[in-house]
N, C-alpha and C positions, 0 to 999 in steps of 0.2 A: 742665357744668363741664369745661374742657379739663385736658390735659396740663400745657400752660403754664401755666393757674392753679395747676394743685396743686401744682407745681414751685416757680410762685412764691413758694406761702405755704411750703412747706417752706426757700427761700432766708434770707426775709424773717422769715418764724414773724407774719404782722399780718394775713392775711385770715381769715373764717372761712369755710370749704367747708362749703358742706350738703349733698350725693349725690356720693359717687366710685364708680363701674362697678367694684367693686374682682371678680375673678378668685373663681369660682365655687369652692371648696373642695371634697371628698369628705370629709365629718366624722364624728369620734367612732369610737369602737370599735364596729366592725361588722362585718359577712361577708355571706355568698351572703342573698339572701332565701327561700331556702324554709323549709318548717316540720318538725318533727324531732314527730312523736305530734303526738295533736289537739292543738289550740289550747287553751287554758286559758278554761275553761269556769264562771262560778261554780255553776250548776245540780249540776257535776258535783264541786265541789270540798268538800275538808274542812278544816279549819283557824282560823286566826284571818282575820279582813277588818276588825279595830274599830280597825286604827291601828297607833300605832308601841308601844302597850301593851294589853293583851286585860285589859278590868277589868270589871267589870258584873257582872249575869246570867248571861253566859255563861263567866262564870270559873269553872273547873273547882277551881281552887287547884295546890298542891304545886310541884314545880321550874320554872325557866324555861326556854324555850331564847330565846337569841339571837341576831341575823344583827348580822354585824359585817361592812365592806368595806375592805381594805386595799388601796394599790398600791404596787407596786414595779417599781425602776430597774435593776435587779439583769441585767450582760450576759448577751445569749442570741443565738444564733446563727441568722442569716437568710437563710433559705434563698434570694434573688434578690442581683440587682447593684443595686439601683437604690440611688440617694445618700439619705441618710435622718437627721433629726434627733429628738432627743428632745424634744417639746412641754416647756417650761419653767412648763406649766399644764395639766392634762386633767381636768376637773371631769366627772364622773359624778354623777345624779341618779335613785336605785335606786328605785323604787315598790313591787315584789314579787319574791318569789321564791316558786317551785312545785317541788317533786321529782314525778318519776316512776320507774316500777317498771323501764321497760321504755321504749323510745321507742315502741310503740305502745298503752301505757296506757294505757285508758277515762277512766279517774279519779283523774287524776292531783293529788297533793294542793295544797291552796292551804296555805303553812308562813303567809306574811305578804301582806298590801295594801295599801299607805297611799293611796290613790286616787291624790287630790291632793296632797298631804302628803308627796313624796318626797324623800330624804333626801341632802344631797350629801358629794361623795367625793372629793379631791383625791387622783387616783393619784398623782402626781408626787412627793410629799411623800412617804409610806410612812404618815401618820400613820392609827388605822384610825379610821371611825367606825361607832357601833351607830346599824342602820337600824331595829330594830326589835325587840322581845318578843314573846311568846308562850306560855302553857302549855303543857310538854309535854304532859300528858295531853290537849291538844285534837287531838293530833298519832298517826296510826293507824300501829304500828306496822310496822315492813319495812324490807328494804332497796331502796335508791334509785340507781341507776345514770345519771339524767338529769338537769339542772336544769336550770330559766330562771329565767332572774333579770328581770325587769321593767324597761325604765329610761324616763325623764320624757326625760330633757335631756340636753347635754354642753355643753360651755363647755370651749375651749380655747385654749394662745395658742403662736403658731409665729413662728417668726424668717421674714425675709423679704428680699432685697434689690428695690429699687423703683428703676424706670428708666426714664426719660425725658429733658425737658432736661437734668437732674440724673439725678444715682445718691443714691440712699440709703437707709440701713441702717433698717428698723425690723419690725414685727411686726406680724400678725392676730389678733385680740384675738375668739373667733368665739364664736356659739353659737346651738345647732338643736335643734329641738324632736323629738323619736324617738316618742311616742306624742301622742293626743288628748286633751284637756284640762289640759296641759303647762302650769301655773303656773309664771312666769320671770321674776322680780322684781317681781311682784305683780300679773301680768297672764297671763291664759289666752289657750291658744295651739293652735292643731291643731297634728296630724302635718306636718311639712315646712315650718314657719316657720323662717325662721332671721334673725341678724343678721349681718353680717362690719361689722371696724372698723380699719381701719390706720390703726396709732398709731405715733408718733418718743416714746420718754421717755412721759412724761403726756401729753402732748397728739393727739388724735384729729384724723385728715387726711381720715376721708370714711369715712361710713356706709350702709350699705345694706341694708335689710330687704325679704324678703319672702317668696314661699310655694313650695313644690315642689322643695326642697333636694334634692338628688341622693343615693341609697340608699349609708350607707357603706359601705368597703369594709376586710377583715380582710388584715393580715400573713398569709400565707401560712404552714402547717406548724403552727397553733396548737392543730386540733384544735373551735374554735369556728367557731360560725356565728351571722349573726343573723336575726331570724325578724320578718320585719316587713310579712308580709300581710295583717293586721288594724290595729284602731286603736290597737294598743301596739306597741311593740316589745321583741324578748325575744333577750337572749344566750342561748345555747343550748349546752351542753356535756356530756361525759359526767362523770362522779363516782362515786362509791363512799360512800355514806353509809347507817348503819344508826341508825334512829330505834328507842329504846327509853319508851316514856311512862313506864317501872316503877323508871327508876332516881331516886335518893335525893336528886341534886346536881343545882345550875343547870347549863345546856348553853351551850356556844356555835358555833356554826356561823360559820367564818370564809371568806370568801371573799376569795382574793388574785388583784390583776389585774394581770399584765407590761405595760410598756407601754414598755419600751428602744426606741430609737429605733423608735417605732411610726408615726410621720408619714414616709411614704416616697413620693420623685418621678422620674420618668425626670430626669434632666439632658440638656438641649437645647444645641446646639454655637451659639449664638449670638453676635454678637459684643457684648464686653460681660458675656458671660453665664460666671459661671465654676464651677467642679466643685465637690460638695458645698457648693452656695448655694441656697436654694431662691429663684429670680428669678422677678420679676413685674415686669408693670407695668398703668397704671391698665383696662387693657381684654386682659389675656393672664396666663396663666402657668403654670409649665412642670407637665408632666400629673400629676395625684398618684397614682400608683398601689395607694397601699391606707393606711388612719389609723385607729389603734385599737389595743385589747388584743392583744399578740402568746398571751395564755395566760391562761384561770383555773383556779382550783384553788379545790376546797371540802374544807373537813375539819372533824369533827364533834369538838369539844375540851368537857373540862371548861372550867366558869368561874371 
Protein backbone atom coordinates (compact mmCIF):
# COMPACT_ATOMS: atom_id res chain seq x y z
CA UNK A 1 0.00 0.00 0.00
CA UNK A 2 1.52 3.43 -0.93
CA UNK A 3 1.60 6.72 0.39
CA UNK A 4 -0.69 7.93 -2.26
CA UNK A 5 -3.26 5.37 -1.44
CA UNK A 6 -3.48 6.16 2.29
CA UNK A 7 -3.51 9.74 1.45
CA UNK A 8 -6.10 9.01 -0.78
CA UNK A 9 -8.51 7.39 1.38
CA UNK A 10 -7.80 9.83 4.02
CA UNK A 11 -8.92 12.79 1.12
CA UNK A 12 -11.85 10.77 -0.03
CA UNK A 13 -12.54 8.77 3.52
CA UNK A 14 -14.00 5.49 0.37
CA UNK A 15 -11.18 3.02 0.18
CA UNK A 16 -10.46 0.39 2.70
CA UNK A 17 -6.34 -0.06 3.53
CA UNK A 18 -5.57 -3.33 4.86
CA UNK A 19 -1.56 -2.94 6.03
CA UNK A 20 0.05 0.51 6.65
CA UNK A 21 4.10 0.33 7.68
CA UNK A 22 2.90 2.49 10.31
CA UNK A 23 6.38 3.78 12.57
CA UNK A 24 7.63 1.41 15.20
CA UNK A 25 6.64 2.94 18.77
CA UNK A 26 8.84 2.29 22.11
CA UNK A 27 5.51 1.25 24.38
CA UNK A 28 4.18 1.42 27.78
CA UNK A 29 5.59 2.11 30.95
CA UNK A 30 9.02 0.72 31.16
CA UNK A 31 12.83 1.22 31.95
CA UNK A 32 16.41 -0.31 31.86
CA UNK A 33 15.84 -4.28 31.53
CA UNK A 34 17.82 -5.55 34.25
CA UNK A 35 16.69 -7.42 37.19
CA UNK A 36 16.53 -5.71 40.86
CA UNK A 37 16.97 -9.45 43.53
CA UNK A 38 16.05 -12.93 41.89
CA UNK A 39 13.53 -13.22 39.71
CA UNK A 40 10.11 -14.13 41.17
CA UNK A 41 10.20 -17.72 41.81
CA UNK A 42 6.95 -19.66 42.73
CA UNK A 43 9.04 -22.57 44.44
CA UNK A 44 10.18 -19.80 46.46
CA UNK A 45 7.09 -17.77 46.98
CA UNK A 46 4.44 -17.34 49.89
CA UNK A 47 1.13 -16.03 49.45
CA UNK A 48 -2.00 -16.22 47.53
CA UNK A 49 -1.62 -17.43 43.26
CA UNK A 50 -5.76 -18.61 43.29
CA UNK A 51 -6.81 -15.39 41.48
CA UNK A 52 -8.28 -12.08 41.96
CA UNK A 53 -9.97 -13.68 45.46
CA UNK A 54 -8.04 -16.40 47.70
CA UNK A 55 -11.38 -18.81 48.73
CA UNK A 56 -11.12 -22.61 49.05
CA UNK A 57 -9.10 -24.60 51.17
CA UNK A 58 -6.53 -22.58 51.35
CA UNK A 59 -8.46 -19.78 53.00
CA UNK A 60 -6.92 -18.87 56.21
CA UNK A 61 -10.07 -16.48 57.09
CA UNK A 62 -9.97 -13.12 59.06
CA UNK A 63 -9.02 -9.54 57.35
CA UNK A 64 -8.24 -8.88 53.62
CA UNK A 65 -5.71 -7.10 52.00
CA UNK A 66 -6.23 -5.56 48.77
CA UNK A 67 -4.09 -4.39 45.72
CA UNK A 68 -5.82 -1.58 44.09
CA UNK A 69 -4.02 0.53 40.86
CA UNK A 70 -4.52 4.05 40.36
CA UNK A 71 -3.03 6.67 37.88
CA UNK A 72 -2.56 10.05 37.89
CA UNK A 73 -2.02 13.36 35.67
CA UNK A 74 -0.81 15.17 38.41
CA UNK A 75 2.50 17.90 36.91
CA UNK A 76 5.90 16.67 37.65
CA UNK A 77 8.92 17.86 36.58
CA UNK A 78 11.24 16.29 33.81
CA UNK A 79 14.32 16.09 33.91
CA UNK A 80 15.30 16.20 29.88
CA UNK A 81 14.35 18.71 26.83
CA UNK A 82 12.64 16.50 24.64
CA UNK A 83 8.83 17.63 23.47
CA UNK A 84 6.36 15.30 25.20
CA UNK A 85 2.65 14.63 25.26
CA UNK A 86 0.17 13.18 27.68
CA UNK A 87 -1.22 9.80 26.06
CA UNK A 88 -5.08 10.58 26.16
CA UNK A 89 -5.24 6.67 27.02
CA UNK A 90 -2.41 4.34 28.82
CA UNK A 91 -4.15 1.04 29.72
CA UNK A 92 -2.06 -1.13 32.10
CA UNK A 93 -2.94 -4.85 32.58
CA UNK A 94 -1.53 -5.80 36.29
CA UNK A 95 -1.13 -9.80 36.70
CA UNK A 96 0.93 -9.80 40.07
CA UNK A 97 2.55 -8.18 42.48
CA UNK A 98 5.62 -9.54 44.83
CA UNK A 99 7.27 -7.57 47.98
CA UNK A 100 10.76 -8.06 49.03
CA UNK A 101 12.81 -7.62 52.08
CA UNK A 102 15.73 -6.49 50.50
CA UNK A 103 16.59 -6.26 46.69
CA UNK A 104 18.69 -9.35 47.27
CA UNK A 105 15.93 -11.35 48.95
CA UNK A 106 15.85 -15.19 48.53
CA UNK A 107 12.18 -15.38 49.05
CA UNK A 108 10.62 -12.83 48.19
CA UNK A 109 6.85 -13.07 48.86
CA UNK A 110 4.14 -13.79 46.06
CA UNK A 111 1.15 -10.81 47.75
CA UNK A 112 -1.18 -11.70 44.35
CA UNK A 113 -1.12 -13.75 40.68
CA UNK A 114 -3.76 -13.77 38.39
CA UNK A 115 -1.94 -15.82 35.64
CA UNK A 116 -4.10 -14.92 32.90
CA UNK A 117 -6.63 -13.11 34.42
CA UNK A 118 -4.94 -9.64 34.59
CA UNK A 119 -6.63 -6.83 35.40
CA UNK A 120 -6.88 -3.42 33.57
CA UNK A 121 -6.00 0.08 34.68
CA UNK A 122 -6.71 3.22 32.84
CA UNK A 123 -3.94 5.64 34.24
CA UNK A 124 -5.07 8.50 32.34
CA UNK A 125 -8.40 8.63 34.14
CA UNK A 126 -7.20 8.55 37.97
CA UNK A 127 -10.16 6.20 38.32
CA UNK A 128 -8.63 3.22 40.72
CA UNK A 129 -9.24 -0.27 40.19
CA UNK A 130 -8.94 -3.42 42.68
CA UNK A 131 -6.62 -5.96 40.92
CA UNK A 132 -6.96 -8.26 43.43
CA UNK A 133 -7.73 -10.00 47.38
CA UNK A 134 -6.05 -11.83 49.48
CA UNK A 135 -5.91 -13.01 53.30
CA UNK A 136 -3.80 -11.21 55.27
CA UNK A 137 -2.84 -14.08 57.39
CA UNK A 138 -1.54 -15.91 54.13
CA UNK A 139 0.89 -12.90 54.10
CA UNK A 140 4.51 -13.46 56.44
CA UNK A 141 4.92 -10.87 58.26
CA UNK A 142 7.96 -7.76 57.65
CA UNK A 143 8.80 -5.13 56.38
CA UNK A 144 9.12 -4.72 52.48
CA UNK A 145 11.41 -2.07 50.94
CA UNK A 146 11.00 -3.61 47.13
CA UNK A 147 8.16 -4.43 44.86
CA UNK A 148 7.26 -5.77 41.36
CA UNK A 149 4.33 -5.53 40.14
CA UNK A 150 3.58 -8.07 37.19
CA UNK A 151 2.08 -6.60 34.06
CA UNK A 152 0.14 -8.67 30.97
CA UNK A 153 -0.18 -5.65 28.46
CA UNK A 154 -0.54 -1.93 27.84
CA UNK A 155 -2.83 -0.27 25.30
CA UNK A 156 -2.21 3.23 24.59
CA UNK A 157 -3.37 6.04 22.47
CA UNK A 158 -0.95 9.06 21.36
CA UNK A 159 -1.76 12.17 19.01
CA UNK A 160 0.12 12.05 15.90
CA UNK A 161 0.62 14.39 12.93
CA UNK A 162 0.71 12.15 9.39
CA UNK A 163 2.54 13.34 6.27
CA UNK A 164 2.64 12.77 2.93
CA UNK A 165 0.62 13.99 -0.13
CA UNK A 166 -1.41 15.33 2.59
CA UNK A 167 -0.80 16.32 6.32
CA UNK A 168 -3.18 15.02 8.80
CA UNK A 169 -3.97 15.27 12.20
CA UNK A 170 -4.93 11.78 13.87
CA UNK A 171 -3.58 9.14 16.55
CA UNK A 172 -2.05 5.65 17.35
CA UNK A 173 -4.34 3.65 18.91
CA UNK A 174 -1.46 0.76 20.11
CA UNK A 175 -1.04 -2.22 22.18
CA UNK A 176 1.92 -4.71 23.23
CA UNK A 177 2.02 -7.68 24.90
CA UNK A 178 4.90 -7.15 28.23
CA UNK A 179 4.79 -10.79 29.48
CA UNK A 180 4.03 -14.58 27.95
CA UNK A 181 0.64 -15.81 27.72
CA UNK A 182 -0.77 -12.20 27.54
CA UNK A 183 -4.71 -12.62 26.90
CA UNK A 184 -5.66 -9.41 24.65
CA UNK A 185 -9.19 -9.33 23.73
CA UNK A 186 -9.71 -12.94 23.90
CA UNK A 187 -6.72 -14.23 22.25
CA UNK A 188 -3.26 -15.38 23.74
CA UNK A 189 -0.24 -13.69 23.02
CA UNK A 190 3.81 -14.11 23.75
CA UNK A 191 6.10 -11.48 24.99
CA UNK A 192 6.65 -8.83 22.16
CA UNK A 193 3.26 -9.00 20.03
CA UNK A 194 2.00 -5.97 19.46
CA UNK A 195 -0.68 -4.06 17.28
CA UNK A 196 -0.17 -0.31 16.08
CA UNK A 197 -3.44 1.43 14.28
CA UNK A 198 -3.61 4.93 13.01
CA UNK A 199 -6.93 6.15 13.13
CA UNK A 200 -8.65 9.89 11.97
CA UNK A 201 -11.97 10.20 14.46
CA UNK A 202 -13.45 6.29 14.35
CA UNK A 203 -12.22 5.39 11.51
CA UNK A 204 -8.78 3.14 11.20
CA UNK A 205 -6.22 4.02 8.24
CA UNK A 206 -3.84 0.99 8.34
CA UNK A 207 -3.07 -1.74 10.77
CA UNK A 208 -0.10 -3.70 11.57
CA UNK A 209 0.60 -6.49 13.88
CA UNK A 210 3.39 -8.35 14.74
CA UNK A 211 6.25 -9.85 17.03
CA UNK A 212 9.48 -8.49 18.67
CA UNK A 213 8.17 -4.92 19.75
CA UNK A 214 11.11 -3.00 21.06
CA UNK A 215 11.83 -3.05 25.07
CA UNK A 216 10.23 0.09 26.54
CA UNK A 217 11.63 2.77 27.78
CA UNK A 218 11.10 4.83 31.36
CA UNK A 219 11.03 8.95 31.82
CA UNK A 220 14.10 9.53 33.25
CA UNK A 221 14.54 10.53 37.44
CA UNK A 222 11.58 8.23 38.33
CA UNK A 223 13.38 5.99 40.37
CA UNK A 224 11.68 2.66 38.50
CA UNK A 225 13.03 0.22 36.30
CA UNK A 226 11.49 -2.53 34.33
CA UNK A 227 12.64 -5.94 34.69
CA UNK A 228 12.00 -7.97 31.58
CA UNK A 229 14.46 -10.84 31.14
CA UNK A 230 12.22 -13.56 31.65
CA UNK A 231 8.68 -14.35 30.32
CA UNK A 232 6.94 -11.67 32.37
CA UNK A 233 7.74 -8.46 32.86
CA UNK A 234 7.90 -6.55 36.30
CA UNK A 235 8.02 -2.77 37.23
CA UNK A 236 10.28 -2.64 39.72
CA UNK A 237 10.60 -0.09 42.59
CA UNK A 238 11.65 0.80 45.91
CA UNK A 239 8.57 1.19 48.83
CA UNK A 240 8.24 1.20 52.31
CA UNK A 241 5.60 -1.31 53.35
CA UNK A 242 5.13 -3.19 56.60
CA UNK A 243 2.89 -6.21 56.44
CA UNK A 244 1.09 -7.05 59.75
CA UNK A 245 -1.27 -10.53 59.35
CA UNK A 246 -2.38 -9.72 63.34
CA UNK A 247 -4.36 -6.72 62.73
CA UNK A 248 -8.20 -6.55 63.23
CA UNK A 249 -9.35 -4.59 59.73
CA UNK A 250 -9.34 -5.10 55.84
CA UNK A 251 -6.02 -3.68 54.34
CA UNK A 252 -5.56 -2.06 51.19
CA UNK A 253 -2.42 -1.69 49.30
CA UNK A 254 -2.66 1.14 46.81
CA UNK A 255 -0.38 1.65 44.15
CA UNK A 256 -0.39 5.07 42.20
CA UNK A 257 1.37 5.49 38.69
CA UNK A 258 2.38 9.25 37.19
CA UNK A 259 2.16 9.24 33.84
CA UNK A 260 2.21 13.41 33.06
CA UNK A 261 3.42 13.69 29.86
CA UNK A 262 5.04 10.38 29.85
CA UNK A 263 5.24 9.81 25.91
CA UNK A 264 8.36 11.78 25.19
CA UNK A 265 10.24 12.35 21.44
CA UNK A 266 13.30 14.09 20.10
CA UNK A 267 11.76 16.74 17.61
CA UNK A 268 13.27 16.65 14.24
CA UNK A 269 13.87 20.04 12.24
CA UNK A 270 12.15 18.81 9.20
CA UNK A 271 10.32 20.57 6.86
CA UNK A 272 6.77 20.48 7.46
CA UNK A 273 7.58 19.16 10.73
CA UNK A 274 6.71 21.32 13.63
CA UNK A 275 7.78 21.79 17.53
CA UNK A 276 5.88 19.92 20.09
CA UNK A 277 3.89 17.64 17.27
CA UNK A 278 4.79 14.21 17.49
CA UNK A 279 5.19 13.79 13.24
CA UNK A 280 5.19 10.80 11.41
CA UNK A 281 4.61 9.35 8.37
CA UNK A 282 3.49 6.14 6.73
CA UNK A 283 7.29 4.50 6.94
CA UNK A 284 9.33 7.13 9.70
CA UNK A 285 8.89 9.04 12.81
CA UNK A 286 10.50 11.28 14.89
CA UNK A 287 12.69 9.14 17.62
CA UNK A 288 10.69 8.37 21.03
CA UNK A 289 12.85 8.73 23.57
CA UNK A 290 11.22 7.09 26.60
CA UNK A 291 6.88 6.10 27.18
CA UNK A 292 5.57 5.19 30.47
CA UNK A 293 5.13 5.81 34.23
CA UNK A 294 7.23 8.79 35.24
CA UNK A 295 6.75 7.34 39.18
CA UNK A 296 5.06 4.68 41.58
CA UNK A 297 4.24 4.72 44.72
CA UNK A 298 2.89 2.10 47.17
CA UNK A 299 1.35 2.59 50.52
CA UNK A 300 -0.37 0.27 52.85
CA UNK A 301 -3.97 1.91 54.01
CA UNK A 302 -6.84 0.77 55.85
CA UNK A 303 -10.12 -0.15 53.83
Amino acid sequence: MTCLSLFSRISRDVMRLSVLAVPVLFVACGGDAGTVGPAPASSRAVGSSSGASATGSEEPGGPLLTLALQGSVAPVAHADSFAAQTPSSQIVAIKSLWLYRSAEDPAPVKVLDLGASSVETDLVTGVASEIGTVPLRSLPAGTYRLAKVGTAYVRYSVSSRMHGPITVDGRYDNVQALSDGAVIDGKTHAKGWYRYDFRVGTTSYGVLEGENAPIPQIPSGGGISLDTSGGDSFYVFPTLVVIDPTVANDQRVVCEVNVHESFRWQDQDLAGYAAHVYDTTPTSFEPVMAFGANSFTLALQPK
